[in-house]
Backbone of each chain as ProteinMPNN parsed JSONL, in Angstrom:
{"seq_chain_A": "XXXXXXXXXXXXXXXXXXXXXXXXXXXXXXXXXXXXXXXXXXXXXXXXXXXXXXXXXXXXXXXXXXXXXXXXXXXXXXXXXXXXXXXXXXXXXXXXXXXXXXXXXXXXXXXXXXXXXXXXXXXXXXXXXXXXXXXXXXXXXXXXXXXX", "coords_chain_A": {"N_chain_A": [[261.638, 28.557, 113.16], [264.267, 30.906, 113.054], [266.744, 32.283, 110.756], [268.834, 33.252, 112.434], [269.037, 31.993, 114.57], [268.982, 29.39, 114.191], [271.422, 29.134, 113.019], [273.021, 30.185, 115.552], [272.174, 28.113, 117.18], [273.917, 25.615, 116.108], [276.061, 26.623, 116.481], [276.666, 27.182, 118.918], [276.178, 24.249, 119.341], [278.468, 22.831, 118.573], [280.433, 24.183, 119.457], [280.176, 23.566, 121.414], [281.312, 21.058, 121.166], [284.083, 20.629, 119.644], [285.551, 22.065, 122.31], [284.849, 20.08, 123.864], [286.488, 18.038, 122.525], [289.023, 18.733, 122.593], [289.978, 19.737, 125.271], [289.891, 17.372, 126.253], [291.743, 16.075, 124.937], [293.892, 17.687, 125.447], [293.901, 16.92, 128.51], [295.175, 14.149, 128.233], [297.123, 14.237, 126.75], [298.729, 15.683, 128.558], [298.823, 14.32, 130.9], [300.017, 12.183, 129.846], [302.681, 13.345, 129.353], [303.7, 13.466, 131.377], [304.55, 15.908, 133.386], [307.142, 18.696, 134.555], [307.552, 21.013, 136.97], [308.624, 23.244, 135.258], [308.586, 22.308, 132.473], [305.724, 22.797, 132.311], [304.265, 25.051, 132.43], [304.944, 25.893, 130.101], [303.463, 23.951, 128.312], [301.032, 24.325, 129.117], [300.557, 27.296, 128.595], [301.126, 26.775, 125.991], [299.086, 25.393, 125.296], [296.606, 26.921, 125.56], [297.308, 28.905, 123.791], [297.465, 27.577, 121.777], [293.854, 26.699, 121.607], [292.694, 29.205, 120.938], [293.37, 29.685, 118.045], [292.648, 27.526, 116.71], [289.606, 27.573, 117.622], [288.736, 29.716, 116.215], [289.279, 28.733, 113.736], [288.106, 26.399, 113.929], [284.981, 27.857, 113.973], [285.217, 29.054, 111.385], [285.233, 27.307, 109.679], [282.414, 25.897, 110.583], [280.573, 27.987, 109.861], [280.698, 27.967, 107.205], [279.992, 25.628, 106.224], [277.66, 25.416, 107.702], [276.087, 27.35, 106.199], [275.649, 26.75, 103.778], [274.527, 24.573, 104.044], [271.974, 25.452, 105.399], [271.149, 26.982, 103.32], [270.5, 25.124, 100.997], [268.868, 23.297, 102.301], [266.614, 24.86, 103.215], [266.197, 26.6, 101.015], [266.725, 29.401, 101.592], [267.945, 32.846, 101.774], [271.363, 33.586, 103.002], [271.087, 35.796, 105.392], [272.051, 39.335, 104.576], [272.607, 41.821, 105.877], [273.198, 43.272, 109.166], [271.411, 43.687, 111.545], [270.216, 46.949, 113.783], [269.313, 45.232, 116.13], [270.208, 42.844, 115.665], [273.17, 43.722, 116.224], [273.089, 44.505, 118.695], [272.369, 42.061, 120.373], [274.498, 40.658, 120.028], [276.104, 42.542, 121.695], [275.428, 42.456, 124.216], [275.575, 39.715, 124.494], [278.349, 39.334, 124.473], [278.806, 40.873, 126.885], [277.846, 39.151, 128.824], [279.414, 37.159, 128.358], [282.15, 38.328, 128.706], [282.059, 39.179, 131.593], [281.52, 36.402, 132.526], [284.01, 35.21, 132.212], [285.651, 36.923, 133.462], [284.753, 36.382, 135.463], [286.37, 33.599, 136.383], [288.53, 34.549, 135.855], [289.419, 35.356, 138.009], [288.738, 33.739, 139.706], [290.847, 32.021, 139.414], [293.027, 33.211, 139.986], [292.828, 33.322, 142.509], [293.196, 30.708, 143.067], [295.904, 30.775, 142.587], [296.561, 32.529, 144.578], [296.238, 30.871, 147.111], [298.249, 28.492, 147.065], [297.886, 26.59, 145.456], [298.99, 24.507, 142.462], [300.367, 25.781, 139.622], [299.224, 24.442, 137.586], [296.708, 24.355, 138.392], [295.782, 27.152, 137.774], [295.888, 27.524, 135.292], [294.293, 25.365, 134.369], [292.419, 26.083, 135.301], [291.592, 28.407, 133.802], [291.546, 27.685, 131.173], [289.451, 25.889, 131.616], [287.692, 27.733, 132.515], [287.491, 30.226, 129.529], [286.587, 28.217, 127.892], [283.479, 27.883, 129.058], [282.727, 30.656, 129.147], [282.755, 30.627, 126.449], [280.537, 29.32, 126.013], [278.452, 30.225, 127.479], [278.228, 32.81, 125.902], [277.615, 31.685, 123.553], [275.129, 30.874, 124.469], [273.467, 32.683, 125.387], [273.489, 34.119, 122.996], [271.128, 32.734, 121.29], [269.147, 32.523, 123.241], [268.363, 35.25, 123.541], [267.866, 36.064, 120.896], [265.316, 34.37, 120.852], [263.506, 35.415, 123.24], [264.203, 37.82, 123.191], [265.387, 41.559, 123.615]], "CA_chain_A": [[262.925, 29.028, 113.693], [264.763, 31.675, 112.088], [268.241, 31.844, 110.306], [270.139, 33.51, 113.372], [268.321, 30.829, 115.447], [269.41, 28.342, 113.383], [272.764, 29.59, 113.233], [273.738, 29.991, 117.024], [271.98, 26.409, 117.834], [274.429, 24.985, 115.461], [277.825, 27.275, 116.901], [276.817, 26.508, 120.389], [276.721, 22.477, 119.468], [279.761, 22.898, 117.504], [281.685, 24.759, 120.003], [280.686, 22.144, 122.716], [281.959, 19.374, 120.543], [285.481, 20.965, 119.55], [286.111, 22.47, 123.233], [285.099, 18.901, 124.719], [287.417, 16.801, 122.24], [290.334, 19.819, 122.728], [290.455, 20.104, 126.483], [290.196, 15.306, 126.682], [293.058, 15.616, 124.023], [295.431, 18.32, 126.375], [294.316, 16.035, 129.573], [295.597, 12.969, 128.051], [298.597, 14.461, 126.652], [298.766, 16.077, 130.274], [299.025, 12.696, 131.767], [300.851, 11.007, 129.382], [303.881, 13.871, 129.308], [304.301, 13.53, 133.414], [305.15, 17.033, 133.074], [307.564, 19.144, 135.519], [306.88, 22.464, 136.694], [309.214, 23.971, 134.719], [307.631, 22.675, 131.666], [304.018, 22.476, 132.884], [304.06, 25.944, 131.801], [304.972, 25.846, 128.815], [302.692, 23.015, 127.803], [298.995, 25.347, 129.32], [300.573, 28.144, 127.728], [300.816, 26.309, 124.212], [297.609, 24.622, 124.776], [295.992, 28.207, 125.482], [297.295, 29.241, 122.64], [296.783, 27.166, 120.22], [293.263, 26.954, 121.476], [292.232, 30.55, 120.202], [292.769, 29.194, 116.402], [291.312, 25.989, 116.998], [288.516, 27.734, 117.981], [288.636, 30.304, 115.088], [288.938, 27.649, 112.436], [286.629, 25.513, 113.363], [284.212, 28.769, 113.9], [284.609, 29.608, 110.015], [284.722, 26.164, 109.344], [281.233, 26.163, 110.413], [279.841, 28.624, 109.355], [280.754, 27.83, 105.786], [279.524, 24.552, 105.906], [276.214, 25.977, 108.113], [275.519, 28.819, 105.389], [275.93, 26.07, 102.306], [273.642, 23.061, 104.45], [271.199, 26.478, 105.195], [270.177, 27.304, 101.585], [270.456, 23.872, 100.439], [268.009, 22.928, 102.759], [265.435, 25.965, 103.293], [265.953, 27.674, 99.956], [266.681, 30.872, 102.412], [269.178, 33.418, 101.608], [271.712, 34.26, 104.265], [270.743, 37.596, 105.814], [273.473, 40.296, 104.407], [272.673, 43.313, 107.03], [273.301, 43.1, 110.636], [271.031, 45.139, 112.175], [270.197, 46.811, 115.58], [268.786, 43.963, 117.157], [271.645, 41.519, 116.083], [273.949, 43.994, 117.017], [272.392, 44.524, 120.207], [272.073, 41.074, 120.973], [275.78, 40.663, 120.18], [276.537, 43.175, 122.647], [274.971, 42.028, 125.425], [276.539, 38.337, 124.739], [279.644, 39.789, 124.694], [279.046, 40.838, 128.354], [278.042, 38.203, 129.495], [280.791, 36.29, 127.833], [283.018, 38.854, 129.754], [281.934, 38.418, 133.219], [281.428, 34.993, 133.002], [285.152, 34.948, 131.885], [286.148, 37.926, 134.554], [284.901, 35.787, 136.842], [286.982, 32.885, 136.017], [290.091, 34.739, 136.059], [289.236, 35.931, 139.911], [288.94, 32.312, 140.628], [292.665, 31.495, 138.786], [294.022, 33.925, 141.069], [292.486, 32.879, 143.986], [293.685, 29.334, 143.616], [297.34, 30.887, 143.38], [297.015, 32.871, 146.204], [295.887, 29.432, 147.975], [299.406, 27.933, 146.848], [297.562, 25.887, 144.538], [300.112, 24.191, 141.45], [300.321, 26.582, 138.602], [298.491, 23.719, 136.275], [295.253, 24.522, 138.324], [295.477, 27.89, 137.817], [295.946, 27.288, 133.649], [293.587, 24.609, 133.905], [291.031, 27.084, 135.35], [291.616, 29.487, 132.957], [291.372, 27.35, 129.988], [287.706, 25.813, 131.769], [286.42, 29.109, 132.092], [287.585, 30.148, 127.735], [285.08, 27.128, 127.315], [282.754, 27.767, 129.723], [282.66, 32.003, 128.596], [281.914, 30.747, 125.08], [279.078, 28.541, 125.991], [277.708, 31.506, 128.195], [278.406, 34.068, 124.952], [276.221, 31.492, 122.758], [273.464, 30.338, 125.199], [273.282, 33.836, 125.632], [272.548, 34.929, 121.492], [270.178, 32.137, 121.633], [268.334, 32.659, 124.126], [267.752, 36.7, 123.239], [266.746, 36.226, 120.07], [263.799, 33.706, 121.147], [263.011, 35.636, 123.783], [264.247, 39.619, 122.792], [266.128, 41.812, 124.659]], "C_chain_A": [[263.66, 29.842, 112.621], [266.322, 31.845, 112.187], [269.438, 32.12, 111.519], [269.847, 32.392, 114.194], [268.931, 30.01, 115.623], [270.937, 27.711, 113.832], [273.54, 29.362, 114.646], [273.183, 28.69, 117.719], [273.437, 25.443, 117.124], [276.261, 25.354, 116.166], [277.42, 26.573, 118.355], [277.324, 25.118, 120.62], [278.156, 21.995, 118.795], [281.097, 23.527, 118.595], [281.598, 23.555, 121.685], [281.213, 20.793, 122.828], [283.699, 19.595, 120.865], [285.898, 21.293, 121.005], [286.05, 20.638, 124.181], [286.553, 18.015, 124.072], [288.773, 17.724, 122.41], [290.753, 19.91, 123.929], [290.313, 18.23, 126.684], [291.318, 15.667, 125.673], [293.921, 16.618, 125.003], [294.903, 17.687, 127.702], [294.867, 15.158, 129.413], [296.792, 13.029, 127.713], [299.258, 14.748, 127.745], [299.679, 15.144, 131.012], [299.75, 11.998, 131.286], [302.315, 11.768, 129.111], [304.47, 13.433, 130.333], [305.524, 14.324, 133.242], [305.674, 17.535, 134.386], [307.087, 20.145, 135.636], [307.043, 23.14, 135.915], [308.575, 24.434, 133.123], [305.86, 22.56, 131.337], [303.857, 23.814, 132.212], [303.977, 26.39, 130.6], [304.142, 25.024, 128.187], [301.162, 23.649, 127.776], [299.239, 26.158, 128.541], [300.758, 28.251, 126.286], [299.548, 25.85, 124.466], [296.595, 26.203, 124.623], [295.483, 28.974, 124.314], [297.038, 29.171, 121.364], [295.085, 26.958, 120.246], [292.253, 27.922, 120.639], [292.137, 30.007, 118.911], [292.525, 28.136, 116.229], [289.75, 26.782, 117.028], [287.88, 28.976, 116.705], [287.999, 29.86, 113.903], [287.694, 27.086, 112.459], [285.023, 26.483, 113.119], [283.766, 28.783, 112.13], [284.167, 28.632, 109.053], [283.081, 25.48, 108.866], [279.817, 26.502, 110.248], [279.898, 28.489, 107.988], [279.495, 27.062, 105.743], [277.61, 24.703, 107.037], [275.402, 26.352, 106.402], [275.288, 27.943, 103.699], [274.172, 24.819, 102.932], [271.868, 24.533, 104.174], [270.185, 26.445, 103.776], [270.207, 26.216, 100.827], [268.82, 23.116, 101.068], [266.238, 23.366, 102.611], [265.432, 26.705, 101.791], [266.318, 28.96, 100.418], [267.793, 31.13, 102.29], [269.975, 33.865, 103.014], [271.551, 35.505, 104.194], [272.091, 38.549, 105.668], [273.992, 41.274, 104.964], [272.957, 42.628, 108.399], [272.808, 44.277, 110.889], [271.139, 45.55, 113.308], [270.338, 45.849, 116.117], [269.879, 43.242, 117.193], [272.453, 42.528, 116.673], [273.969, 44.487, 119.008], [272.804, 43.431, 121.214], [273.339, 40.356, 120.826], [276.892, 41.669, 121.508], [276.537, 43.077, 124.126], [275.141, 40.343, 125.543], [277.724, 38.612, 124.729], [279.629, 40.369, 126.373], [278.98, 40.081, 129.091], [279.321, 36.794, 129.677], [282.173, 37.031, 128.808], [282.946, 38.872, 130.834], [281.998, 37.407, 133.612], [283.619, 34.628, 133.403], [286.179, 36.048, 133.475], [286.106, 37.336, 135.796], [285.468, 34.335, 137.206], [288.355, 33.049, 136.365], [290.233, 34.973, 137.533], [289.301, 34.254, 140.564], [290.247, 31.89, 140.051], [293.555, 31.599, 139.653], [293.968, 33.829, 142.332], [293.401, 31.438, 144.454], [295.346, 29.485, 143.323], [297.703, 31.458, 144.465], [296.857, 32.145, 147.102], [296.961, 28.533, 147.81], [299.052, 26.864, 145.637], [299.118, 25.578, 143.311], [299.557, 25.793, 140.004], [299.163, 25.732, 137.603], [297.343, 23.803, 136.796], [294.899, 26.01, 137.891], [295.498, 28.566, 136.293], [294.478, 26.471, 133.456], [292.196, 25.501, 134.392], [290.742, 27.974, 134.243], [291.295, 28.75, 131.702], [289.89, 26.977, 130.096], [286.381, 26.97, 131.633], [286.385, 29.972, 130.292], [286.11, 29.521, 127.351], [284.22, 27.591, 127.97], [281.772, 29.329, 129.653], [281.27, 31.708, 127.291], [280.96, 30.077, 124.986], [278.311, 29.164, 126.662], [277.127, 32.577, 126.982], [276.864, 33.248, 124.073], [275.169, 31.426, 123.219], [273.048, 31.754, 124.772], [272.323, 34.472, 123.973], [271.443, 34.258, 121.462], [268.985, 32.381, 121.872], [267.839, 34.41, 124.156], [267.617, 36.729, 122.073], [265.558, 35.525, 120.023], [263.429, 34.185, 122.175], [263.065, 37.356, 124.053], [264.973, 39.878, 123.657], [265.952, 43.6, 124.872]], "O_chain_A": [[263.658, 29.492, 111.441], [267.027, 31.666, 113.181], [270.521, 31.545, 111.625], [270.883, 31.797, 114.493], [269.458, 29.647, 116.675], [271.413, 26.744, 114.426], [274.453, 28.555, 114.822], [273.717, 28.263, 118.742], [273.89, 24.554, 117.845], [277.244, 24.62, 116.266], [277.905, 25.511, 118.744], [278.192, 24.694, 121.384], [278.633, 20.87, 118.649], [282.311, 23.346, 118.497], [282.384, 23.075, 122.502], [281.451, 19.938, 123.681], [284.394, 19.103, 121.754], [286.946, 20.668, 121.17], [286.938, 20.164, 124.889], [287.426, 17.495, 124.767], [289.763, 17.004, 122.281], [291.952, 20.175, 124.014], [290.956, 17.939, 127.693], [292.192, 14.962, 126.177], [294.922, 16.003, 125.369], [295.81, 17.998, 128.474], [295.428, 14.845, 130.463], [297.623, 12.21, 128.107], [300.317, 14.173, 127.997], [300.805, 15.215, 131.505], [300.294, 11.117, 131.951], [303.205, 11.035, 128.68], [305.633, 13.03, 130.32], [306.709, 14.039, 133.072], [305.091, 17.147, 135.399], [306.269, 20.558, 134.814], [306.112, 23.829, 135.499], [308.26, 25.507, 132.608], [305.155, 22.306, 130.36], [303.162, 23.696, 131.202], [303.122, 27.13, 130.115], [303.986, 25.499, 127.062], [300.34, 23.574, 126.862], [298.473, 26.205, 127.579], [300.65, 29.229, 125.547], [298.808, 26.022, 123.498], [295.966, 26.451, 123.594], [294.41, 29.421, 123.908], [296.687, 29.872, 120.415], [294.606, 26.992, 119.113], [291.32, 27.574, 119.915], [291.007, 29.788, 118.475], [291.996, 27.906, 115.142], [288.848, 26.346, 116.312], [286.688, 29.023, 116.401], [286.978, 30.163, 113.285], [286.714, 27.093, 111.714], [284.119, 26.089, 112.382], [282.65, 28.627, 111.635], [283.349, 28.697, 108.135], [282.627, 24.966, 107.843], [278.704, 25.986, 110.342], [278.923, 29.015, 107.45], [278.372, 27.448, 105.419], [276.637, 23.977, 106.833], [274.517, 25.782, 105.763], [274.846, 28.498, 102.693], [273.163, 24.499, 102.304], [271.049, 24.552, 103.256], [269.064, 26.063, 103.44], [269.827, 26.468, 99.683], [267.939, 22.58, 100.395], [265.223, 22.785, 102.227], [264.465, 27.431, 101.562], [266.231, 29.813, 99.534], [268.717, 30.34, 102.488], [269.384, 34.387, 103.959], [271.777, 36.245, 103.237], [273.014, 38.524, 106.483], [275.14, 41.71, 104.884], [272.892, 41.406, 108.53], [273.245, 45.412, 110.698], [271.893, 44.972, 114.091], [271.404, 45.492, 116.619], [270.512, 42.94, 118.205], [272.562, 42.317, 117.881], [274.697, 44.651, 119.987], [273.314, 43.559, 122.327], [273.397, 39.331, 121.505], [278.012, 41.442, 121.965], [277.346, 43.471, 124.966], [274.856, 39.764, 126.591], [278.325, 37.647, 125.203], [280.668, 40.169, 127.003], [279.756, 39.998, 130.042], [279.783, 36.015, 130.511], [282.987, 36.372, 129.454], [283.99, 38.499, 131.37], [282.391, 37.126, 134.744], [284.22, 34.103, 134.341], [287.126, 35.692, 134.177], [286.817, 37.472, 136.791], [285.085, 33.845, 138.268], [289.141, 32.264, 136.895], [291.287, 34.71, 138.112], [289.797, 33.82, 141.604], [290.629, 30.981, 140.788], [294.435, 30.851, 140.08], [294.823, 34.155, 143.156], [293.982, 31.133, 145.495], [296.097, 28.582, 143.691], [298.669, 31.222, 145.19], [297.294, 32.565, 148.173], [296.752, 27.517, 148.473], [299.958, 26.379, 144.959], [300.107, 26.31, 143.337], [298.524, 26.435, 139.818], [298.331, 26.362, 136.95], [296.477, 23.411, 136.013], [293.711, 26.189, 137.625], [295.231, 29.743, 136.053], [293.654, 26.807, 132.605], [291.12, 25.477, 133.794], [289.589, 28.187, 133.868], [290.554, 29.453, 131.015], [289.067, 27.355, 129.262], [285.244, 27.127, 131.189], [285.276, 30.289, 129.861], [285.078, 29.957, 126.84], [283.649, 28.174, 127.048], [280.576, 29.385, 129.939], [280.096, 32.023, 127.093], [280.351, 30.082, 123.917], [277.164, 28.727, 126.568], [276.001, 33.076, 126.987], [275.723, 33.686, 123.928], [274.174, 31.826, 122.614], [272.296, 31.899, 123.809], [271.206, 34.964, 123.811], [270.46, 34.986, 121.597], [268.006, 32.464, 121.129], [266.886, 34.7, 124.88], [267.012, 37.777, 121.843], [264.693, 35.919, 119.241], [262.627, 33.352, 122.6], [262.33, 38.016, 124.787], [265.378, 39.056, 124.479], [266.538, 44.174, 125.79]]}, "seq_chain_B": "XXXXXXXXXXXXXXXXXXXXXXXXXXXXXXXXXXXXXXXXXXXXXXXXXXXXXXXXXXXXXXXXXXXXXX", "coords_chain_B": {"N_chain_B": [[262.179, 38.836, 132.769], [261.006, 42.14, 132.607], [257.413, 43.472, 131.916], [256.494, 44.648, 128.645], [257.0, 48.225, 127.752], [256.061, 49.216, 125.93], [253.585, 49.421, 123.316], [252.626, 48.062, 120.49], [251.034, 48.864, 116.935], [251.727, 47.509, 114.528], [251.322, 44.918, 113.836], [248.59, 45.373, 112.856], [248.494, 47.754, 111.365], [249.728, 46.647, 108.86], [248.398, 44.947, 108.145], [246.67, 46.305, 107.028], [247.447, 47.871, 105.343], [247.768, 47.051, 102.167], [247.894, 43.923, 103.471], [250.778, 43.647, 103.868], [253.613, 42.025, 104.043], [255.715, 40.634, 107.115], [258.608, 40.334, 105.836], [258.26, 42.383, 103.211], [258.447, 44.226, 104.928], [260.204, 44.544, 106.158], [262.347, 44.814, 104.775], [261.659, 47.189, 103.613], [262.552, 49.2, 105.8], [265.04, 48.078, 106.447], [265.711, 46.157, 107.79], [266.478, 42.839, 109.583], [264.055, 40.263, 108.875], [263.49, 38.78, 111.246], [263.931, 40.463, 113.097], [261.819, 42.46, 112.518], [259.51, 40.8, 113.694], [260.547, 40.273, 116.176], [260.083, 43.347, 117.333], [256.952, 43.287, 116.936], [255.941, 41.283, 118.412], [256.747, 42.664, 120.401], [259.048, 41.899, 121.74], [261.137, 43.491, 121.502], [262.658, 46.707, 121.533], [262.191, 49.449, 119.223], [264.632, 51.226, 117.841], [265.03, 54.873, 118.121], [265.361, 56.106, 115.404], [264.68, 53.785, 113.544], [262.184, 53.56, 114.516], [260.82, 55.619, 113.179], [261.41, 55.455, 110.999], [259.805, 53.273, 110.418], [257.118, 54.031, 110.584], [257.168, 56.058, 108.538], [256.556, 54.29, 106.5], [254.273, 53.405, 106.787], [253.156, 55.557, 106.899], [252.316, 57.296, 108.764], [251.616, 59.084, 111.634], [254.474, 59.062, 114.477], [253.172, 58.462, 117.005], [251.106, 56.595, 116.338], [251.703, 54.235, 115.515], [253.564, 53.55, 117.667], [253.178, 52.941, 121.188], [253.432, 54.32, 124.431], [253.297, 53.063, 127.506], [253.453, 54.564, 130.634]], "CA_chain_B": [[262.264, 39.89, 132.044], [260.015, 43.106, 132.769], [256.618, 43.694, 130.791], [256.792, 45.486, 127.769], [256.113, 49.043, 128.61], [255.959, 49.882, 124.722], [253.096, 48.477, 122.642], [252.519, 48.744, 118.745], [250.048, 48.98, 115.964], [252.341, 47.179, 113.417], [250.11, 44.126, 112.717], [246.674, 46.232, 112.194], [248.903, 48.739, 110.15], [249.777, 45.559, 107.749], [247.154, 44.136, 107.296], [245.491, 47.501, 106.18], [248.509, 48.125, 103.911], [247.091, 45.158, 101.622], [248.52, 42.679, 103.773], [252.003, 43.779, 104.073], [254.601, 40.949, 104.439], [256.888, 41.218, 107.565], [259.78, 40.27, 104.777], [258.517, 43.844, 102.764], [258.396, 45.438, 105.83], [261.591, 44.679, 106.898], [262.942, 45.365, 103.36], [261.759, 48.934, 103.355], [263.155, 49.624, 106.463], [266.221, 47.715, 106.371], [266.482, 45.212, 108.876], [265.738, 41.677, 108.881], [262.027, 39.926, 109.347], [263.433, 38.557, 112.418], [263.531, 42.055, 113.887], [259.963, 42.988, 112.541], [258.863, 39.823, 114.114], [260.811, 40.234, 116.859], [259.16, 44.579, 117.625], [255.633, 42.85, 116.921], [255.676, 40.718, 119.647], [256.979, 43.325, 121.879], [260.41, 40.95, 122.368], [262.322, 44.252, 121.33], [261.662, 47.938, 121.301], [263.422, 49.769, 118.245], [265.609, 52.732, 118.176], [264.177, 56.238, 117.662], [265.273, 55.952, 113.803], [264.179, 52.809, 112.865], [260.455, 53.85, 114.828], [260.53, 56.968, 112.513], [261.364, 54.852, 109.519], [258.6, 51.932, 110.157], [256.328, 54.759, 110.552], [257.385, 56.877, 107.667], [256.761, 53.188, 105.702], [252.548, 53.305, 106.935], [252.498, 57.051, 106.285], [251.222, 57.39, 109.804], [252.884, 59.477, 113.111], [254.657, 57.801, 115.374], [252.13, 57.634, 118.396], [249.608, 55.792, 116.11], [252.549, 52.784, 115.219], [253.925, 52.867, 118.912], [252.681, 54.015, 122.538], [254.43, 53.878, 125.565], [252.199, 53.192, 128.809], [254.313, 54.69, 131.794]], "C_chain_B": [[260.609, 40.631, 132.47], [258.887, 43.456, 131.821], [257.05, 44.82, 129.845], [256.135, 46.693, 127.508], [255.566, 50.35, 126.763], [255.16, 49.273, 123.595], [253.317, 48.946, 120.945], [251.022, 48.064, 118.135], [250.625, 47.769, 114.573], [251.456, 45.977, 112.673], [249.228, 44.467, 112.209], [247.466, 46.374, 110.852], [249.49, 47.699, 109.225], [249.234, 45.285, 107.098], [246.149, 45.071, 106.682], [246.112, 48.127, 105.141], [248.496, 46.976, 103.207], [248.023, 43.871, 101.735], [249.635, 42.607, 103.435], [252.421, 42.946, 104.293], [255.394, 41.438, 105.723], [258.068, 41.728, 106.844], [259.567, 41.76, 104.18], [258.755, 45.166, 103.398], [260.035, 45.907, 106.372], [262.707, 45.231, 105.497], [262.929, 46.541, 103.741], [262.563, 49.567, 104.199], [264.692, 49.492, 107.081], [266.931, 46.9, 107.505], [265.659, 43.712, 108.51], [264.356, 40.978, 109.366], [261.967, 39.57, 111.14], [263.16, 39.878, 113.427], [262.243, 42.715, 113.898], [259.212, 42.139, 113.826], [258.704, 40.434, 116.142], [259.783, 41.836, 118.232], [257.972, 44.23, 117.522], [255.113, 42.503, 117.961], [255.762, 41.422, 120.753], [258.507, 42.931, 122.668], [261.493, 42.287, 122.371], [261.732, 45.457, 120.817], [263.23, 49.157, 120.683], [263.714, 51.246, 118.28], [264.349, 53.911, 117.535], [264.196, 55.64, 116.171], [264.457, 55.039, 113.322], [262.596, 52.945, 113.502], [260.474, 54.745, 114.135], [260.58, 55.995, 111.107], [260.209, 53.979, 109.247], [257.024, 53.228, 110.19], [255.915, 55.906, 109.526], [256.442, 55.539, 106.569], [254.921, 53.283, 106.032], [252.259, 54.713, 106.752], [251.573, 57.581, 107.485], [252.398, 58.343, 110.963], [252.973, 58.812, 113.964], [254.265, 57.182, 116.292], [251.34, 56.892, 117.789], [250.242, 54.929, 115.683], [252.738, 52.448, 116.575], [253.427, 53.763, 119.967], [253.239, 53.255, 123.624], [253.073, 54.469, 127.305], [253.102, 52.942, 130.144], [254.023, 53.798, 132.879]], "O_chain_B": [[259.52, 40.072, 132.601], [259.328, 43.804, 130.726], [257.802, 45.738, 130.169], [254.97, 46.667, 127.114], [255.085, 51.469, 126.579], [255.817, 48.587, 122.812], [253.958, 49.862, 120.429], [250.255, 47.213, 118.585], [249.806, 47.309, 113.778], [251.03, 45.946, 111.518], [248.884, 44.019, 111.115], [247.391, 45.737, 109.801], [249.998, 48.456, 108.398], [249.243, 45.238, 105.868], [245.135, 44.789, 106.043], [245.578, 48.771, 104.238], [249.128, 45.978, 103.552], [248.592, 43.149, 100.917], [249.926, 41.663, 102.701], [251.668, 42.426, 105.116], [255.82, 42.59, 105.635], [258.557, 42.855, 106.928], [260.471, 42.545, 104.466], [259.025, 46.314, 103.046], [260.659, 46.905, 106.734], [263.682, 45.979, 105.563], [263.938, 47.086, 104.189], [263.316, 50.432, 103.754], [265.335, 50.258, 107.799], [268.075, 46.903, 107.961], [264.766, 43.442, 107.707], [263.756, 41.407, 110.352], [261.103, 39.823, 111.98], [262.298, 40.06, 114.286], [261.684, 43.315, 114.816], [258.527, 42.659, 114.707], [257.799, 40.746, 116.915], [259.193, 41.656, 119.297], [257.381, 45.043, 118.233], [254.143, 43.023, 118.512], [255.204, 41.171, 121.821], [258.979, 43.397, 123.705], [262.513, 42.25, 123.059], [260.78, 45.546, 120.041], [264.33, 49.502, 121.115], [263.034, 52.176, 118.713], [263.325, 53.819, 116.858], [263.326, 54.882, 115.744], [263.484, 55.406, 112.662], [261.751, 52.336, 112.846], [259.459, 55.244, 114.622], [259.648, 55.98, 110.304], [259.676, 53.888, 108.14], [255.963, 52.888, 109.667], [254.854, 56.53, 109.515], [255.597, 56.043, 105.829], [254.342, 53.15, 104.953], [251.112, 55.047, 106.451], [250.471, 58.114, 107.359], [253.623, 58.246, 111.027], [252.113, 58.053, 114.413], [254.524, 56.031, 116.645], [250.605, 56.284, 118.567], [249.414, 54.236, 115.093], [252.311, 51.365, 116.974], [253.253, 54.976, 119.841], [253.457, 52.051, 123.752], [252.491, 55.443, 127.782], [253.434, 51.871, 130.652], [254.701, 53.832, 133.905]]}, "name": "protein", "num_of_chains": 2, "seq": "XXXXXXXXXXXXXXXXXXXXXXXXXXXXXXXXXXXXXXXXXXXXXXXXXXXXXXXXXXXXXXXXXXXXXXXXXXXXXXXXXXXXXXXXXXXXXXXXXXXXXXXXXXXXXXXXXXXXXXXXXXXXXXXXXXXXXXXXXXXXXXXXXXXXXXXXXXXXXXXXXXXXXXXXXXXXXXXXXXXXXXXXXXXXXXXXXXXXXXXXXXXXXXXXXXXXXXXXXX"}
């Protein structure tokens, strides 16, 4: 298995850890505010938010601590170019990461034009975030063991 | 995924360049082994440049590294 391999097995399990214990910690707070509408909004639209650098951090987080276990382990230098291929194969997880997500927001809006509460139509939006970035990694994954 | 309608020479031409490394190959040309690996197999079929460069690197023209069977 080789270092990008490596690499996006490790972000994928890493981003399905942090997004699981991040979206059970804003249901429980959820439940335990017994929030109004007023500030129901305000509560998705901080969790939203602070998501993004949650999801940052822990990203560089680990990749540090990847890129240190890496050459500790294998002796193998991290790769310093990005070439075609990765960028390729970044490009085409980035679409999929965007449709998946495009098509997420089409269902948000659906369930307000259905009268739905506003907190399903946050709580969709925050499922599909997660659900994007586990599309974006499967996705590198799965085209560099099988090309693209 | 669709067969690969672009084959190559790249292992022969290795192993007749006294057993070329992917790793030197990918050196010369500037990408990483995974990518050699990756154009070997056929998993990925590389830009004009970088087929002019891997081909510049065996000293050979480019139909006798890669051929494309319509």
């Amino acid at each position: 298995m080789f270092y990008q391999e490596r690499r996006e097995g490790v972000y994928l399990i890493s981003n399905i850890l942090v997004s699981v214990v991040y979206l059970g910690f804003v249901l429980q707070q959820y439940q335990a505010l017994g929030l109004t509408s007023d500030n129901d909004i305000r509560f998705w639209g901080a969790s939203i938010l602070i998501f993004i650098p949650v999801q940052i951090v822990t990203r560089i987080l680990i990749h540090i601590i990847f890129s240190i276990m890496n050459t500790v382990v294998t002796k193998e230098e991290e790769p310093t170019i990005m070439d075609e291929f990765d960028k390729r194969i970044e490009l085409k997880s980035a679409l999929n990461f965007y449709h998946t997500f495009m098509f997420g927001f089409v269902m948000a809006m659906v369930a307000v034009a259905l009268n739905q509460p506003t907190s399903v139509m946050f709580f969709i939006l925050m499922i599909t975030i997660v659900i994007a970035g586990f599309v974006g990694d499967i996705s590198q994954l799965y085209y560099y063991r099988k090309g693209v | 995924m669709s067969k690969p309608q672009i084959s190559n020479n790249i292992r022969k031409l290795r192993f007749n360049m006294n057993e070329m490394t992917q790793q030197e190959l990918a050196d010369k040309v500037g990408v990483s082994r995974q990518t050699i690996v990756a154009i070997e197999k056929g998993n990925y079929s590389p830009s004009l440049e970088l087929a002019f460069k891997i081909a510049l690197v065996f000293n050979e023209p480019l139909e006798e590294v890669f051929s494309y069977t319509p």
